[in-house]
C-alpha positions in Angstrom: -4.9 25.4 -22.0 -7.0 28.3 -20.5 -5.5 29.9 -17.5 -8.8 30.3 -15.8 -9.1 26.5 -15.6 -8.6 24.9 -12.6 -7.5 21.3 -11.3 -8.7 20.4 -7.8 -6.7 17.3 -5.9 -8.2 15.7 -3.3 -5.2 13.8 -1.4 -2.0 14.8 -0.5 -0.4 11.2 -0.4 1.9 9.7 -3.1 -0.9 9.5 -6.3 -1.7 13.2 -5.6 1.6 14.6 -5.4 2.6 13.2 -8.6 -0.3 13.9 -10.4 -0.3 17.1 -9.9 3.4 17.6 -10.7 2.8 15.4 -13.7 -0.2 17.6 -15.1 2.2 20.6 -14.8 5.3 18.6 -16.7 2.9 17.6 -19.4 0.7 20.9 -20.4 -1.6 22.3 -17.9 -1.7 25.7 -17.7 -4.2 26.0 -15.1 -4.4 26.9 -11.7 -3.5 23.2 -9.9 -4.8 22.9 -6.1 -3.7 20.2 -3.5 -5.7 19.3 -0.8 -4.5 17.3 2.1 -5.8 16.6 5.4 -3.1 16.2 7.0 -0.5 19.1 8.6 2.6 17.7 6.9 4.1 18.5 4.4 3.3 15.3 1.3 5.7 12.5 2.8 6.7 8.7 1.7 4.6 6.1 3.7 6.4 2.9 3.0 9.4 3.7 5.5 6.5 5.1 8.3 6.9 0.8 9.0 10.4 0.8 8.5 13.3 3.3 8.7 10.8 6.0 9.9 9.9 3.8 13.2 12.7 2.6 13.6 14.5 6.4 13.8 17.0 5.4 11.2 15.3 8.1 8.9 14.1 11.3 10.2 11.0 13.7 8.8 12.8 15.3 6.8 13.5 12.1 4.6 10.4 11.8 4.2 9.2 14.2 2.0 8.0 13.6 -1.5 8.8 16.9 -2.5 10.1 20.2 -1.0 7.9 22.6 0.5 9.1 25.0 -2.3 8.9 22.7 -5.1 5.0 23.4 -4.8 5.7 27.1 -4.9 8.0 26.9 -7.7 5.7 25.0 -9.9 2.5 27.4 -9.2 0.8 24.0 -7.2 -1.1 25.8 -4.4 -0.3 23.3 -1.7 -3.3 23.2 1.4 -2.8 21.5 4.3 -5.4 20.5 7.0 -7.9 20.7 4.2 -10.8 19.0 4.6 -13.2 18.1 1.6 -16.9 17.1 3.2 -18.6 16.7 -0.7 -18.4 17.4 -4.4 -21.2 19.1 -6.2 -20.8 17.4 -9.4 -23.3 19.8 -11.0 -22.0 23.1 -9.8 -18.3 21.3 -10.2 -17.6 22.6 -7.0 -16.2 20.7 -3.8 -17.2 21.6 -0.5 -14.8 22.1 2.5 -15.8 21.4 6.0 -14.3 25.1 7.1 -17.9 26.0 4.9 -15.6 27.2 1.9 -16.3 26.2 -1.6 -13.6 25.7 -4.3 -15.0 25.5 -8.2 -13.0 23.2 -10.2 -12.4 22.3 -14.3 -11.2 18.9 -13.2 -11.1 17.0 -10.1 -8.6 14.3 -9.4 -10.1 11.8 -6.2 -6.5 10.9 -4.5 -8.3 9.7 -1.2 -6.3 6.4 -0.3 -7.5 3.8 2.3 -8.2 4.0 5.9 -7.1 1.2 8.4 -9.6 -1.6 9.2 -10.5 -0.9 12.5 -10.8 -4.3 15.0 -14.2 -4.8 16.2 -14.3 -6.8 19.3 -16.0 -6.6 22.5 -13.8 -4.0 24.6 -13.3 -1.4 21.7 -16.9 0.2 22.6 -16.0 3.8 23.7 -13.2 5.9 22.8 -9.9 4.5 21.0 -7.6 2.7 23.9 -4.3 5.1 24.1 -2.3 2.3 23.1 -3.8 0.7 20.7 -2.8 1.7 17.4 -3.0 1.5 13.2 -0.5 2.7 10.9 -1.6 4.8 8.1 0.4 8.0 8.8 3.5 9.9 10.4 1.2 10.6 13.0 0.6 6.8 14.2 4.0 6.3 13.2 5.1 9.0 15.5 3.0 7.7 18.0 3.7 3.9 17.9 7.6 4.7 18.2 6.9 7.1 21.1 5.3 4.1 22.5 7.8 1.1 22.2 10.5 0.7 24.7 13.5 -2.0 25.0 11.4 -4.7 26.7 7.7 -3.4 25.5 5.4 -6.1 25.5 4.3 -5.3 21.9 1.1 -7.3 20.6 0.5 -7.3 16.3 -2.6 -8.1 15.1 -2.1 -9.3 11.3 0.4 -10.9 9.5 0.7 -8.6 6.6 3.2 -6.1 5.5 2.4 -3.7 7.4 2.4 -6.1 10.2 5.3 -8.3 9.8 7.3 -5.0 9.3 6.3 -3.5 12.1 7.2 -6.6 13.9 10.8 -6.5 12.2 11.4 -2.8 13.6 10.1 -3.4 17.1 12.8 -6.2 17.5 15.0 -3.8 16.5 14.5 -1.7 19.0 14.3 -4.6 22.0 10.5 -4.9 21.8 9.3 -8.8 23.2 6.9 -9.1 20.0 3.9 -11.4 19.5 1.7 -11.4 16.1 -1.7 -13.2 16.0 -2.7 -13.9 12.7 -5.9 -15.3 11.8 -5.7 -17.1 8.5 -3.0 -20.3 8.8 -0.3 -18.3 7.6 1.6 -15.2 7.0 1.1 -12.9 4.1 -1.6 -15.5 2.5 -3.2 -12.2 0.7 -0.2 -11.9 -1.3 1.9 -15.0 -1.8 2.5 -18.3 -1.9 2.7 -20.9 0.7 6.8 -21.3 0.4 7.4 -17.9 0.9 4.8 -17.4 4.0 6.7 -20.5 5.5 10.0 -18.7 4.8 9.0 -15.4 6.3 7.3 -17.2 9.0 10.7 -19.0 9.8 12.4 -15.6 9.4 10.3 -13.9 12.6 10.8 -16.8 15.0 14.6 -16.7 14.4 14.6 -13.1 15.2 12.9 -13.7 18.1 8.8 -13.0 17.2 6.3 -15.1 19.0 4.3 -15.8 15.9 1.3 -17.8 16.0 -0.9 -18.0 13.0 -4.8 -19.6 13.1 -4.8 -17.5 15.7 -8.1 -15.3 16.6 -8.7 -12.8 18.9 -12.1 -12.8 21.0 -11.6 -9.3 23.3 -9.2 -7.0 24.7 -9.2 -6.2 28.4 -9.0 -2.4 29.9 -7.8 -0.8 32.6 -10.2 2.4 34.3 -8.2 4.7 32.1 -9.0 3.1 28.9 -5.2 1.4 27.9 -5.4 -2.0 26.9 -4.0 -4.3 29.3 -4.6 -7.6 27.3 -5.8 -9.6 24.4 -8.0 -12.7 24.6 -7.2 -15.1 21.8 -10.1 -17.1 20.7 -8.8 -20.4 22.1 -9.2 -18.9 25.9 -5.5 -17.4 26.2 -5.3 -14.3 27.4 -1.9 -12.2 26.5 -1.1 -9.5 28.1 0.3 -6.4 26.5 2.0 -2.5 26.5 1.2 -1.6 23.2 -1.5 -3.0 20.8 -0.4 -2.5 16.7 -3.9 -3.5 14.6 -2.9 -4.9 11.2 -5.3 -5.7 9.6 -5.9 -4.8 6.3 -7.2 -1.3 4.8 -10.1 0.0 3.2 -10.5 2.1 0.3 -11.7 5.9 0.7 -14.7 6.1 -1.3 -16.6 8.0 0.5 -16.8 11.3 -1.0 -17.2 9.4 -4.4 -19.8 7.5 -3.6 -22.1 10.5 -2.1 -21.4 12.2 -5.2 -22.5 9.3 -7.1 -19.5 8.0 -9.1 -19.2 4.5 -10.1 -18.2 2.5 -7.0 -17.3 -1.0 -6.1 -15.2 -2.0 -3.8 -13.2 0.7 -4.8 -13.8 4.3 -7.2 -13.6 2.9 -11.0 -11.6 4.1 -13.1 -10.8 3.5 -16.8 -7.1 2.8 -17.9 -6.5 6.4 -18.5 -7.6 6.8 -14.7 -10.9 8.7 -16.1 -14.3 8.1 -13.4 -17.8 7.7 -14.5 -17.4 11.3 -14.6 -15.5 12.4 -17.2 -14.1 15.5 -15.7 -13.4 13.7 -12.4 -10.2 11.1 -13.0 -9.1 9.3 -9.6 -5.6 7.3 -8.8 -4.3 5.1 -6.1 -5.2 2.8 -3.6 -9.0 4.4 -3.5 -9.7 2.7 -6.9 -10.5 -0.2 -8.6 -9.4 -1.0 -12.7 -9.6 -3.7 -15.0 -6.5 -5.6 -15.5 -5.9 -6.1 -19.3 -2.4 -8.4 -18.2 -4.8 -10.6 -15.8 -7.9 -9.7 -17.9 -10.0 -9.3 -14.2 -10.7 -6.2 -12.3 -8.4 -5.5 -9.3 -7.3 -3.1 -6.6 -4.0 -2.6 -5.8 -2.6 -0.7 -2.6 0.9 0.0 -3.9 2.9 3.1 -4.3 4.2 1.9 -8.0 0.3 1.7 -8.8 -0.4 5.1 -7.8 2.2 6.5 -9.9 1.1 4.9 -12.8 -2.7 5.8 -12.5 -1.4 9.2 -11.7 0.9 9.7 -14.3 -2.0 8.1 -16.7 -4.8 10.8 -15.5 -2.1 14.0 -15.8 -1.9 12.7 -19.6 -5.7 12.4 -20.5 -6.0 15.7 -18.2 -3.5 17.5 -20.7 -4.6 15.9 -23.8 -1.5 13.8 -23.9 -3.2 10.0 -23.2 -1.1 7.7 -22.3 -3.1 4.7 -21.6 -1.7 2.6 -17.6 -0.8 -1.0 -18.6 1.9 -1.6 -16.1 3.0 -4.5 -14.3 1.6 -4.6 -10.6 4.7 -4.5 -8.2 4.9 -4.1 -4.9 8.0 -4.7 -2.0 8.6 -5.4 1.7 11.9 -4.9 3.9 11.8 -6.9 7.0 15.5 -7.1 8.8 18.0 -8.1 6.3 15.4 -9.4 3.6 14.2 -7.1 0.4 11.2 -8.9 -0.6 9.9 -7.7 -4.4 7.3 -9.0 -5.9 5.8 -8.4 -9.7 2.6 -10.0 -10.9 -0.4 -11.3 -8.8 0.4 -14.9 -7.7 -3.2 -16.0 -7.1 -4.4 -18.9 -8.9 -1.2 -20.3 -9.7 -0.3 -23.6 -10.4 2.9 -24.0 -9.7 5.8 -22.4 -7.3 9.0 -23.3 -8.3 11.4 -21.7 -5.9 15.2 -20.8 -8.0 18.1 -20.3 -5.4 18.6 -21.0 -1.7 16.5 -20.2 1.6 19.3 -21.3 3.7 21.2 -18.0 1.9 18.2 -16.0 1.8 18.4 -15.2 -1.9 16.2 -16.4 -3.8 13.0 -16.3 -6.4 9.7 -17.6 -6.2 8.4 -18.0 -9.8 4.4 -18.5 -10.0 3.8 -20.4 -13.3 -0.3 -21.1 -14.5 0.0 -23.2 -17.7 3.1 -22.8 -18.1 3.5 -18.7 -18.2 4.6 -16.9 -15.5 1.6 -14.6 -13.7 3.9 -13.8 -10.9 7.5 -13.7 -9.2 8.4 -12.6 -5.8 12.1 -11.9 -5.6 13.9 -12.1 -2.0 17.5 -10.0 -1.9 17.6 -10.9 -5.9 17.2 -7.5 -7.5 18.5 -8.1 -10.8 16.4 -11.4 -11.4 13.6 -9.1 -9.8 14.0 -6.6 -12.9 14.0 -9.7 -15.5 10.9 -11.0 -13.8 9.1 -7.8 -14.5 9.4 -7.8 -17.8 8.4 -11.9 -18.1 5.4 -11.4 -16.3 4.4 -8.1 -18.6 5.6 -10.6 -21.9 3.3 -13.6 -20.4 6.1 -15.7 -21.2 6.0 -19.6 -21.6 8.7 -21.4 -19.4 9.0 -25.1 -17.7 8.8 -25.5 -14.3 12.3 -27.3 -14.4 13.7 -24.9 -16.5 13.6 -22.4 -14.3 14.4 -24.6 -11.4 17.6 -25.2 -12.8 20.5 -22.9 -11.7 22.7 -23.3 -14.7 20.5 -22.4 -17.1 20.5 -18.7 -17.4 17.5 -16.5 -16.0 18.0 -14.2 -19.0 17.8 -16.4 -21.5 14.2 -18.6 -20.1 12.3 -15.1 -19.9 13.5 -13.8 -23.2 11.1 -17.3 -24.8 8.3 -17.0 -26.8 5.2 -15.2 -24.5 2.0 -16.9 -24.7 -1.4 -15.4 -26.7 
């Protein structure tokens, strides 16, 4: 490689990080620049839910790397670094402090930004307690927020959501989650494991309440939320307000620059644009899917890796083209839920173990293969599901409802054409 090239990354989250540690591992010789917005240093967002909220893991847990990692690998690591466009012809990108950085390659890492809840009462600036979780920030600021007794109000059954819900119990919270669709998680599993989950919450102590819609919120003079009105005329009342409900992908900067977009920045399956010196990874893109033969978009952290670990390799002339297995995972009290494959448009669920011991897998079968298995405190099976749902393997519905036959033995049949 020339040393007077240059790789720009745009997003310092979990597809950046590793992309540009990746590029380095595999060849490029290069200056490599990170750009973040945010002040910390590159952290882990699944635990901001979790661990992180629930002060069971501290900042310094967090990190995805050392500060002096970056150092130590010549990354040039910039925080609070804004990017306002790319000039595709000059192959420059322009930063809102009215700097401009020229780049060889450019890797879009943007990520997603919460859906923000648009309902009469949100006119005017953002309620103090009302709240989305995307970063430590709003992490730091939720659990700064929630106090033993809290009246804590969740909108969205999700993850995000449901986990949030998990932690705030934890720390004495009196929880209620409105969902609007007529059951939990419905974006990402089955019915039997949304009824499971649902069960799970109102044991613990959740109000949950799905078909449930909400008209407005209510404000005091000083802006706070003071309640929600549900769509059926019930008014809750609430100390903090967590918004759930779904996330959108940053495309912003790629679409004014005029990359392929929709729904999401496209991307081949070596991670490469519409511009061919501009690759792009994570939850900000969109790919087609040669296991499920569709175009998707996935906002998971194993995803993320994969794209990024696939654009370092085209970047160094190393291609490795990304034909992983989606998978993706959840911890909500006592439960690790893990979950390969996309379970839409199955045909069949058959459920293998017990819900009563809460261990168990959930196989999705659609004629007869398996597309999909979500995996509850089962992480062995979880591993052998992976690599049944990359195989397309063949397998009976009773088959794999039966506990004496062996796991190992049904995924390791014949995969379908």
């Amino acid at each position: 490689m020339d040393n007077k090239e240059t790789l720009i990354v745009i997003g310092a989250g979990h597809a950046g990080v590793e992309l540009v540690f990746a590029a380095r591992q595999q060849g490029w010789a290069g200056a490599i620049v990170l750009l973040g917005e945010e002040p910390h240093v590159p952290y882990h967002r699944p635990p901001l839910s979790k661990a992180f909220l629930c002060g069971t893991a501290d900042a310094d847990s967090l990190a995805l790397r050392q500060s002096t990692a970056f150092e130590t690998n010549g990354i040039a690591l910039r925080q609070g670094t804004r990017v306002c466009a790319i000039d595709r012809g000059a192959h420059q990108v322009l930063l809102q402090d009215g700097n401009a950085l020229t780049y060889t390659k450019l890797a879009l890492c943007t990520g997603g930004r919460a859906r923000a809840l648009d309902v009469p009462g949100m006119e005017g600036a953002a309620p103090s307690n009302l709240f989305s979780l995307r970063s430590k920030s709003d992490a730091l600021a939720i659990a700064g927020s929630i106090r033993e007794g809290s009246r804590v109000l969740i909108i969205g059954a999700g993850y995000v959501g449901l986990e949030v819900a998990a932690s705030a119990r934890k720390l004495g919270a009196v929880v209620t989650v409105l969902e609007s669709q007529p059951r939990v998680l419905s974006r990402v599993t089955g019915a039997k494991i949304s009824s499971f989950y649902e069960g799970v919450h109102r044991e613990a102590g959740v109000d949950l309440r799905t078909s449930a819609s909400v008209h407005a919120i209510e404000r005091r003079a000083d802006g706070a939320v003071t309640a929600v009105l549900c769509s059926d005329g019930e008014r809750l009342s609430a100390d903090v307000v967590i918004v759930g409900i779904g996330m959108l992908a940053d495309t912003a900067l790629a679409e004014a620059a005029g990359l392929r977009v929709e729904g999401g920045i496209v991307v081949d399956e070596h991670s490469v644009t519409s511009d061919p010196d501009i690759v792009a990874a994570g939850d900000c893109t969109v790919h087609n899917s040669v296991l499920y033969r569709r175009r998707v978009r996935l906002e998971s952290v194993p995803n993320a890796l994969e794209q990024a670990r696939a654009a370092a390799g085209r970047l160094c002339g190393k291609p490795r083209p990304n034909h992983s297995v989606p998978w993706f995972w959840s911890d909500q009290y006592d439960l690790k839920l893990q979950m390969t494959g996309l379970s839409d448009g199955h045909e069949a669920c058959v459920v293998r173990g017990s819900f009563v011991d809460r261990s168990f897998c959930a196989f999705y079968l659609r004629e007869g293969r398996v597309i999909a298995v979500d995996a509850v405190n089962r992480p062995a099976d979880f591993m052998l599901a992976k690599k049944a749902v990359a195989a397309r393997v063949v397998v009976s519905a009773e088959a794999v409802a039966d506990p004496d036959r062996s796991l190992k033995d049904l995924l390791a049949a014949t995969p379908s054409a």
